[in-house]
C-alpha positions as YAML, in Angstrom:
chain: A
units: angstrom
residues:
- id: 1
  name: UNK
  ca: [-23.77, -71.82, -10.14]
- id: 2
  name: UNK
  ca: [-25.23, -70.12, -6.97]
- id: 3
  name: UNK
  ca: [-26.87, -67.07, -9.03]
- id: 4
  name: UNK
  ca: [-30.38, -66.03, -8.01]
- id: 5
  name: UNK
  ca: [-31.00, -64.37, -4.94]
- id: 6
  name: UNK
  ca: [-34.21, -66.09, -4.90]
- id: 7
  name: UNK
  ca: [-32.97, -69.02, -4.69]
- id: 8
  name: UNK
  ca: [-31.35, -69.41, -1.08]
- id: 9
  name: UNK
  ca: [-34.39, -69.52, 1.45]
- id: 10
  name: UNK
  ca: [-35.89, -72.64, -0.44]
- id: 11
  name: UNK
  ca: [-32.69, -74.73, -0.45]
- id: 12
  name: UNK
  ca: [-32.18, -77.59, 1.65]
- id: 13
  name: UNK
  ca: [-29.04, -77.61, 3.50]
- id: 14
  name: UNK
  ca: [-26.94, -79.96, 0.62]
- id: 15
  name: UNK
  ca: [-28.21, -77.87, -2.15]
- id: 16
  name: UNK
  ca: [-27.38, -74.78, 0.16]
- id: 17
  name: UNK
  ca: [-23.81, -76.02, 1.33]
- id: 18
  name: UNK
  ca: [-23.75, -77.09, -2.36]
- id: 19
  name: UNK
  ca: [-24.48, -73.52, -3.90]
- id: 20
  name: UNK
  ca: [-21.31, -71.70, -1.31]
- id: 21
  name: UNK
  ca: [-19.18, -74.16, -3.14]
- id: 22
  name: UNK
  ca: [-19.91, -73.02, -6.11]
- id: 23
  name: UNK
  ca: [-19.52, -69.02, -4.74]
- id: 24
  name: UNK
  ca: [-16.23, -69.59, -3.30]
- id: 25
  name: UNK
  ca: [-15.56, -71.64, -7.15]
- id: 26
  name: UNK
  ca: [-16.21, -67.96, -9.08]
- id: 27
  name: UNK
  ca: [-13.68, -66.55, -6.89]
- id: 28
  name: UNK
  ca: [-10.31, -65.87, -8.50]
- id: 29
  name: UNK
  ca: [-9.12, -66.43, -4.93]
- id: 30
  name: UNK
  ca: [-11.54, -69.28, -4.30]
- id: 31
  name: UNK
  ca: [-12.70, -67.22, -1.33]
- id: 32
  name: UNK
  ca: [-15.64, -65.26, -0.10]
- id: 33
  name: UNK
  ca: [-17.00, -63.71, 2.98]
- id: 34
  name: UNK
  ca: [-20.20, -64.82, 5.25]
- id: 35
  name: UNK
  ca: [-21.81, -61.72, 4.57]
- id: 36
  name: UNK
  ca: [-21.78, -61.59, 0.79]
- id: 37
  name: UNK
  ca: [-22.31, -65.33, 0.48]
- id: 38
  name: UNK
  ca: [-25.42, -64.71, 3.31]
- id: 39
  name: UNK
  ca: [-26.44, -61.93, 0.43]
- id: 40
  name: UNK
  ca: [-26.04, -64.21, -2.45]
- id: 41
  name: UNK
  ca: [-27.96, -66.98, -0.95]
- id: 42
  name: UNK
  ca: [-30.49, -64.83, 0.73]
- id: 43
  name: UNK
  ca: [-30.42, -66.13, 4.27]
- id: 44
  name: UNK
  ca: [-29.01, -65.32, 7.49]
- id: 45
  name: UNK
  ca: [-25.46, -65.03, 8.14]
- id: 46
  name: UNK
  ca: [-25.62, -67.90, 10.84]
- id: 47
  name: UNK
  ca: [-27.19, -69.75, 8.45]
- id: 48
  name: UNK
  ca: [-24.18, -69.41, 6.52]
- id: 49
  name: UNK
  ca: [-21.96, -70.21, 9.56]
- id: 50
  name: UNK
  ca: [-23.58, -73.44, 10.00]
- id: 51
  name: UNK
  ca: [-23.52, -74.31, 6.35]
- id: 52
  name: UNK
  ca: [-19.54, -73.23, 6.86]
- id: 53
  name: UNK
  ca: [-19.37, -75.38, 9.76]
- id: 54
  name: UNK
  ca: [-20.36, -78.71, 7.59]
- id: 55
  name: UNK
  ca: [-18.45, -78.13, 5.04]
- id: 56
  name: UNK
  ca: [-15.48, -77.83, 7.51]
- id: 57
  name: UNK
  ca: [-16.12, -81.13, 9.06]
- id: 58
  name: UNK
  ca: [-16.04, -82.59, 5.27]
- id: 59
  name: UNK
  ca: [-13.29, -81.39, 4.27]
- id: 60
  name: UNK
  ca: [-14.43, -79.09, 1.47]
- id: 61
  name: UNK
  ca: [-13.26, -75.64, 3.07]
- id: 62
  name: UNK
  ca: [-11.23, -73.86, 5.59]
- id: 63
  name: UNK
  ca: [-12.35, -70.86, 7.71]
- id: 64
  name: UNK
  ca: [-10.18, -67.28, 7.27]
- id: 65
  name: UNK
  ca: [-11.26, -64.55, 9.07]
- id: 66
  name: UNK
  ca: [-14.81, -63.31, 8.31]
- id: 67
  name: UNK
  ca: [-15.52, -66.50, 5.62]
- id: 68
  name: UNK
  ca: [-14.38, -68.97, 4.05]
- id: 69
  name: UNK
  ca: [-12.04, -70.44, 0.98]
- id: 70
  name: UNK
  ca: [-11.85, -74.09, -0.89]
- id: 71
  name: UNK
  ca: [-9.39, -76.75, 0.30]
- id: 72
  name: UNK
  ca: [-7.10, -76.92, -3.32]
- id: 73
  name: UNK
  ca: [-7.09, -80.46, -3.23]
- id: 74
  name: UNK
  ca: [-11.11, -80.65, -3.32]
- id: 75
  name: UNK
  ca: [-12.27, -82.94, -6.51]
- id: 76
  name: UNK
  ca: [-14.71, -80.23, -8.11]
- id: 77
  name: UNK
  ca: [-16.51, -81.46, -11.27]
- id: 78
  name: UNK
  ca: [-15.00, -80.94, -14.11]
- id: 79
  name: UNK
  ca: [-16.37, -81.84, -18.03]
- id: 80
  name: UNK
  ca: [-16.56, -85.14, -19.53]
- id: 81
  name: UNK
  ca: [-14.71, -84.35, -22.00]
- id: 82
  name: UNK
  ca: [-11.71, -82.88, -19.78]
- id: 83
  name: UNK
  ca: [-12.16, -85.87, -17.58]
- id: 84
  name: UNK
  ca: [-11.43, -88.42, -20.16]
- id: 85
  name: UNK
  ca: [-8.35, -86.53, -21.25]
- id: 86
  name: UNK
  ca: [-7.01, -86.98, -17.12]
- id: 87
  name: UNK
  ca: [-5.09, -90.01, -16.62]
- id: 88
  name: UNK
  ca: [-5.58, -91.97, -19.28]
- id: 89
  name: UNK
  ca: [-2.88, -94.63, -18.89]
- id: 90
  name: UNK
  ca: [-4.32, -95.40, -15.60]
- id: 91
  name: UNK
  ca: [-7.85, -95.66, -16.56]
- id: 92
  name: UNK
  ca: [-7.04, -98.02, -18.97]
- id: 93
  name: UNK
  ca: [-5.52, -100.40, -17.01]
- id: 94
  name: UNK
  ca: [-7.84, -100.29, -14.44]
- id: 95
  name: UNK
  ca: [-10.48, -100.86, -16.44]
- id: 96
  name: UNK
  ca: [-8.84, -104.10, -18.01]
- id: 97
  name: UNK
  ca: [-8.89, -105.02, -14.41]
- id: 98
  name: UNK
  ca: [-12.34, -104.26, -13.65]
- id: 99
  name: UNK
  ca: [-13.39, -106.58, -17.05]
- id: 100
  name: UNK
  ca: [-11.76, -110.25, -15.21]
- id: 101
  name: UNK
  ca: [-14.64, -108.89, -12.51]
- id: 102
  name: UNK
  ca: [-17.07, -109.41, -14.99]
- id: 103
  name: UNK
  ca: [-19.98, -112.68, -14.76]
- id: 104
  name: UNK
  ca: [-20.20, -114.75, -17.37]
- id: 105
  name: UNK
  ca: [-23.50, -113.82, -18.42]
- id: 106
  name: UNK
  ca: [-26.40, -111.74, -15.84]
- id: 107
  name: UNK
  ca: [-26.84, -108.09, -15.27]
- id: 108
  name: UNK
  ca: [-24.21, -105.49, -14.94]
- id: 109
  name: UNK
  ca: [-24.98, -101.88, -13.82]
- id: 110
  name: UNK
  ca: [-22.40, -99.23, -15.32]
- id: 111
  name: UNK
  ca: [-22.30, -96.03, -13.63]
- id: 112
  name: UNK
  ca: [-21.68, -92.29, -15.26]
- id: 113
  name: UNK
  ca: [-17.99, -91.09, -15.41]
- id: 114
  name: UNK
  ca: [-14.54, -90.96, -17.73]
- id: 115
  name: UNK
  ca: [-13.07, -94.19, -15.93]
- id: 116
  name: UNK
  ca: [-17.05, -96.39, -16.05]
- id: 117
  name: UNK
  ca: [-16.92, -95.10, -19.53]
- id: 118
  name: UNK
  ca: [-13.56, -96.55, -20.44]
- id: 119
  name: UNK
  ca: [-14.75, -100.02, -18.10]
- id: 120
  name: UNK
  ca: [-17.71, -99.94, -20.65]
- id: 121
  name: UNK
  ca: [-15.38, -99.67, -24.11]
- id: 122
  name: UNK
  ca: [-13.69, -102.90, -22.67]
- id: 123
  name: UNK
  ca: [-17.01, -105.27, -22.70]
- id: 124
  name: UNK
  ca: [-16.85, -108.05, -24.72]
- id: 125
  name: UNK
  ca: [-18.69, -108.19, -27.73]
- id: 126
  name: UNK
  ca: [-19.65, -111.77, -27.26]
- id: 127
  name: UNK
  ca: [-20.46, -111.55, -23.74]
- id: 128
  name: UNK
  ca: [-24.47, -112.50, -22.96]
- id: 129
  name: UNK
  ca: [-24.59, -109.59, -20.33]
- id: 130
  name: UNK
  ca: [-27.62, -107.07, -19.61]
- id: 131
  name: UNK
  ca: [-26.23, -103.90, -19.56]
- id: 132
  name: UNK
  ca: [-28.29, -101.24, -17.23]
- id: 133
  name: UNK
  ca: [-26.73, -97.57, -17.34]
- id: 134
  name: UNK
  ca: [-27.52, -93.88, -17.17]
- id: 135
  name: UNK
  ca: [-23.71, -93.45, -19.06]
- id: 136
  name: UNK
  ca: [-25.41, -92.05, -22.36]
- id: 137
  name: UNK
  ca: [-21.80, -92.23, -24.30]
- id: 138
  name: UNK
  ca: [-21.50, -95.50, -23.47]
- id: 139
  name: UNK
  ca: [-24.76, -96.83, -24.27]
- id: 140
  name: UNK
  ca: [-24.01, -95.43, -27.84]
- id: 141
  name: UNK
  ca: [-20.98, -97.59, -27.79]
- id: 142
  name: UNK
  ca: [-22.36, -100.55, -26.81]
- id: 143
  name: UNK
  ca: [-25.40, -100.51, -28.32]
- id: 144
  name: UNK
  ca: [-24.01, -102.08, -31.76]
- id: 145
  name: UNK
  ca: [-21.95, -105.32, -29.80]
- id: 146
  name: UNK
  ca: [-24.27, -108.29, -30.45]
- id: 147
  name: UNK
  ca: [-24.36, -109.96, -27.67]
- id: 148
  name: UNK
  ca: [-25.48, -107.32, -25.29]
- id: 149
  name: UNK
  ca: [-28.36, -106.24, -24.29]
- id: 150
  name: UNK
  ca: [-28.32, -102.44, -23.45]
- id: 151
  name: UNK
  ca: [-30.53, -100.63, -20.95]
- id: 152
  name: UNK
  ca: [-30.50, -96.74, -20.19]
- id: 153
  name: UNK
  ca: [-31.96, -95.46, -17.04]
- id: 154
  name: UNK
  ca: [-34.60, -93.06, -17.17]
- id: 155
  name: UNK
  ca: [-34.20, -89.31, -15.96]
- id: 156
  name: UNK
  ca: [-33.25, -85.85, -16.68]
- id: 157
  name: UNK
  ca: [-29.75, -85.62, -18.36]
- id: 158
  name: UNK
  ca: [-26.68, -83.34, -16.75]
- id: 159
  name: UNK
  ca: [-24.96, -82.06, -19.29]
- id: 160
  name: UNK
  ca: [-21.68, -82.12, -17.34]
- id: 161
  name: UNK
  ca: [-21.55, -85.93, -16.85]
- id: 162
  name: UNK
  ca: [-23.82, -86.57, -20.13]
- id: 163
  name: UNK
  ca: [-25.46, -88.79, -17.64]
- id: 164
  name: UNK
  ca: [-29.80, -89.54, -16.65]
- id: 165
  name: UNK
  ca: [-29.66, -88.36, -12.66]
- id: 166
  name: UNK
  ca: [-32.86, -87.34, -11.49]
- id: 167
  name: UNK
  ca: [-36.13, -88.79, -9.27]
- id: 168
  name: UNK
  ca: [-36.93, -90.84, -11.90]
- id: 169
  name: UNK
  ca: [-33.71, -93.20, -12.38]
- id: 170
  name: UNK
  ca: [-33.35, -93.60, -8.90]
- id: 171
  name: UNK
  ca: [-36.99, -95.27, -8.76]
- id: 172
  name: UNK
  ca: [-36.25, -97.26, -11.64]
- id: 173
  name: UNK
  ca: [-33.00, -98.90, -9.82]
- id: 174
  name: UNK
  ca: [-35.02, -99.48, -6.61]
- id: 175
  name: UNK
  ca: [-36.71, -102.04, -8.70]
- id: 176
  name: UNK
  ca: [-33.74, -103.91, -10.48]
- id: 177
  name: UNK
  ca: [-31.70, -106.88, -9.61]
- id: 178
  name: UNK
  ca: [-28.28, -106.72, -10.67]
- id: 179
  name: UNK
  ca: [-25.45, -109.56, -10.73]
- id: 180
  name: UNK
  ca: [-23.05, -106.51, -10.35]
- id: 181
  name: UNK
  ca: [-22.52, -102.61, -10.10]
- id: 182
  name: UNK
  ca: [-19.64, -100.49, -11.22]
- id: 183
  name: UNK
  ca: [-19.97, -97.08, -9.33]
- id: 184
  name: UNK
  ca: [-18.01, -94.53, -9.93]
- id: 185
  name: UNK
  ca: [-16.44, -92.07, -7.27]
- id: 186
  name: UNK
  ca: [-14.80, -88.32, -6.72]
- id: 187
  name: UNK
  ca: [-13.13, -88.99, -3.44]
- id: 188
  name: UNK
  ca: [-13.02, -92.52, -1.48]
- id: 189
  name: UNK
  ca: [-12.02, -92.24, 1.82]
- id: 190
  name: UNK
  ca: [-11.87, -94.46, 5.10]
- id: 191
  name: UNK
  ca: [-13.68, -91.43, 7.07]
- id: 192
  name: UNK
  ca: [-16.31, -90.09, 4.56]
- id: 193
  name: UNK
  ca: [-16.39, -93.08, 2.49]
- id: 194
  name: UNK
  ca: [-17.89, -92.93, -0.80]
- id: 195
  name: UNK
  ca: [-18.06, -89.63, -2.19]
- id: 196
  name: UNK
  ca: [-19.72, -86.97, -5.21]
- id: 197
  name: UNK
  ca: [-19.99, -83.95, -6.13]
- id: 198
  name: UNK
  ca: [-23.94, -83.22, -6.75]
- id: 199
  name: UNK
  ca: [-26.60, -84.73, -3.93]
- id: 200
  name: UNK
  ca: [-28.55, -86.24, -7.09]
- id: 201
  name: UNK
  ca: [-25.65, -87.76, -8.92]
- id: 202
  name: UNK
  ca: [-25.28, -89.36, -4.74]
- id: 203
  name: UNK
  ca: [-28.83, -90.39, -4.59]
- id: 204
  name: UNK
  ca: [-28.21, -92.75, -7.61]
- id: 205
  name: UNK
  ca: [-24.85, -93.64, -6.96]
- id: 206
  name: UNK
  ca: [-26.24, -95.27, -3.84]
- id: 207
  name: UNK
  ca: [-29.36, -96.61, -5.37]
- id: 208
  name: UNK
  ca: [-26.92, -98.99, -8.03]
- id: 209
  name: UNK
  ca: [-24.56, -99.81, -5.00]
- id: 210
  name: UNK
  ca: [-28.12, -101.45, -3.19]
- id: 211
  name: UNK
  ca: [-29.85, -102.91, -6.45]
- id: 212
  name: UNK
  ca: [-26.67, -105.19, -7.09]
- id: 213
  name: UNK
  ca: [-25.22, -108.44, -5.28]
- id: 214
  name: UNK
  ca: [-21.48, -107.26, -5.73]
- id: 215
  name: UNK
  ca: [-20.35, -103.33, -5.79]
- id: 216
  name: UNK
  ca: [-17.39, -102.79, -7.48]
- id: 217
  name: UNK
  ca: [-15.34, -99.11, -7.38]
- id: 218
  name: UNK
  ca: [-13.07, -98.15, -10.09]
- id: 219
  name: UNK
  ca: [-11.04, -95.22, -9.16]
- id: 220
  name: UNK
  ca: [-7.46, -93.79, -10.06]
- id: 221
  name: UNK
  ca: [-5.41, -93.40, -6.91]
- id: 222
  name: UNK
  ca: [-4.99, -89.08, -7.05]
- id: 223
  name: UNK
  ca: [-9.08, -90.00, -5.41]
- id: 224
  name: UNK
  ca: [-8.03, -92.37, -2.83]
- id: 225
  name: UNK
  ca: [-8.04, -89.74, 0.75]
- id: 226
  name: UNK
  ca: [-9.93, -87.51, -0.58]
- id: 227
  name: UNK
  ca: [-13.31, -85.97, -0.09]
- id: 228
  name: UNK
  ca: [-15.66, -84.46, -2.97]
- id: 229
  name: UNK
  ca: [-19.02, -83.00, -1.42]
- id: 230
  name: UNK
  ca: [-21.46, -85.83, -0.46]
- id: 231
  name: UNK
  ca: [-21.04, -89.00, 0.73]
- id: 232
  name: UNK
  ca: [-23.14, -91.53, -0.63]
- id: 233
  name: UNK
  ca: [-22.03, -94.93, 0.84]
- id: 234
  name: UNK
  ca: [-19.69, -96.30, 3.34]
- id: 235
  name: UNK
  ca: [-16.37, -98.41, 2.91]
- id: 236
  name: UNK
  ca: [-17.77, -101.43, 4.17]
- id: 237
  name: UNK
  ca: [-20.61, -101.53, 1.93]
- id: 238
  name: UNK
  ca: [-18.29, -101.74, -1.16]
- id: 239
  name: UNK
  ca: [-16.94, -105.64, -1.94]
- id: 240
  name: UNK
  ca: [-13.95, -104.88, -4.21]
- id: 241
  name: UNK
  ca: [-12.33, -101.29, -4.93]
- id: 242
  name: UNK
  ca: [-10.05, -101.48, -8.10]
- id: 243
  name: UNK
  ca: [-7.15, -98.85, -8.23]
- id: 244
  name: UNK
  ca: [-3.84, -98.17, -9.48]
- id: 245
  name: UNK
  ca: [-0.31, -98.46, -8.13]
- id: 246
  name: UNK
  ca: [0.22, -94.52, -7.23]
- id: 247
  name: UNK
  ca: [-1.75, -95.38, -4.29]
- id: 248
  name: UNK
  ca: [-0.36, -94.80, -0.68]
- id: 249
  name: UNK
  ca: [0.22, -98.15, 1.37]
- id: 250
  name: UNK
  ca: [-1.14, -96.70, 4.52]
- id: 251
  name: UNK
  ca: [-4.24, -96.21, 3.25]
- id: 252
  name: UNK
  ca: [-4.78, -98.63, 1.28]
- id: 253
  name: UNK
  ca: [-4.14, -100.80, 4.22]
- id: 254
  name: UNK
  ca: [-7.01, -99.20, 6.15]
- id: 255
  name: UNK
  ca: [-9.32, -99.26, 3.21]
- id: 256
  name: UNK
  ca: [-9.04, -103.09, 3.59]
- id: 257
  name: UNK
  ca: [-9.51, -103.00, 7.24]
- id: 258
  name: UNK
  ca: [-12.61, -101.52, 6.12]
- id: 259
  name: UNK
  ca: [-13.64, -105.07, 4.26]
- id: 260
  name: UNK
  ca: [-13.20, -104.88, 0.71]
- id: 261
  name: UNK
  ca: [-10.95, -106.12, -1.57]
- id: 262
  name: UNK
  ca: [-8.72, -103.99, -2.70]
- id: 263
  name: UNK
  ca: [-7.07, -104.99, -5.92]
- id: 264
  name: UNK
  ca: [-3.93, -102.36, -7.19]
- id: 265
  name: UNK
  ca: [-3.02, -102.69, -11.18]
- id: 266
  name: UNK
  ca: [0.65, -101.99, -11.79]
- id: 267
  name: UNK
  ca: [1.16, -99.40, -14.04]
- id: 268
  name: UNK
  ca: [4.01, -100.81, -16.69]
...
């Protein structure tokens, strides 16, 4: 949370735009104005503007008269724990889908999240696969499958997403090869693309997406059109995009104009 005073005048503008998110988040009315944000942050009001402006553009918030409040349907962060309790049905079959994507043997990078998390508890034991991840849960669980050969990423751990996302793991990925890479999203869009929540959990999103040969995106269908805070990679740079059957024709048709696959699981 956007707390110290201190903090604003030596933010760059994500971590800035990033930290009024998290303002309007304390809110009870998910509001605030420029002037107490502009005190919060400790910069300028039209510093504040612009930073309002952006996050506009995005999606994220809408102007009212002298600030600004959230959009409702914004994908905030929420727990692990909470996440893996949300949609479980769909996650499950998804991820059953996103195994038949699986080489027979080579290097597979697994992303943080609830629905790469489930995509992990589906490997097969007796699969010969190289599995590189900053998902510390599901390291643990695959740790103990014989066959596998289990890799965790380097880097500071957010407690939020139990996940290693700093400098560090993003250096480490710019020198992997990977057969394939299962990225996780908050909000895929045809506009924005490719979206998160936190500019560091973006910075290695994007790093896995360019270490492997094939990017594969698991994500339930309540993400599909929507926009979390920064975008990390576009459409076209993703080759198949695995989703369930909740998801609106229209744009699912111009995520494929886009150029990937896009495979939808019934749910039954």
């Amino acid at each position: 949370m956007a707390k110290g005073p201190q903090r604003g005048g030596a933010m760059y503008p994500p971590q800035r735009q990033r930290a009024i998110t998290d303002i309007l988040l304390e809110q009870r009315s998910r509001s605030a104005g420029v002037t107490m944000i502009a005190e919060r942050l400790q910069v300028a009001t039209e510093t504040v503007r612009r930073d309002l402006e952006v996050l506009v553009r995005r999606g994220l918030v809408r102007r009212v008269r002298g600030g600004a409040e959230l959009v409702e349907s914004v994908p905030f962060e929420q727990a692990l724990a909470a996440r893996h309790a949300d949609q479980r049905a769909e996650k499950q079959l998804i991820a059953a889908a996103v195994i038949e994507e699986l080489p027979p043997d080579g290097v597979v990078v697994i992303d943080s999240g609830s629905l790469t998390y489930v995509v992990a508890s589906r490997v097969p034991a007796d699969r010969p696969l190289t599995i590189v991840t900053n998902n510390l849960p599901a390291a643990a669980l695959l740790i103990n499958r014989p066959a596998l050969t289990v890799i965790t990423l380097p880097g500071m751990i957010r407690g939020l997403t139990q996940a290693s996302v700093d400098g560090w793991t993003t250096r480490r990925l710019e020198r992997l090869s990977a057969d394939l890479a299962i990225v996780g999203v908050n909000g895929l869009s045809p506009g924005l693309g490719l979206t998160t929540t936190n500019p560091e959990e973006a910075a290695v999103k994007r790093a896995m997406l360019l270490c492997a040969r094939r990017r594969l995106v698991p994500v339930v269908s309540a993400k599909l059109g929507r926009n979390s805070f920064c975008s990390f990679a576009a459409v076209q740079e993703v080759d198949t995009v695995v989703t369930d059957d909740g998801a609106d024709a229209e744009l699912l048709a111009e995520l494929r104009a886009n150029g990937p696959e896009v495979r939808v699981v019934p749910m039954r």
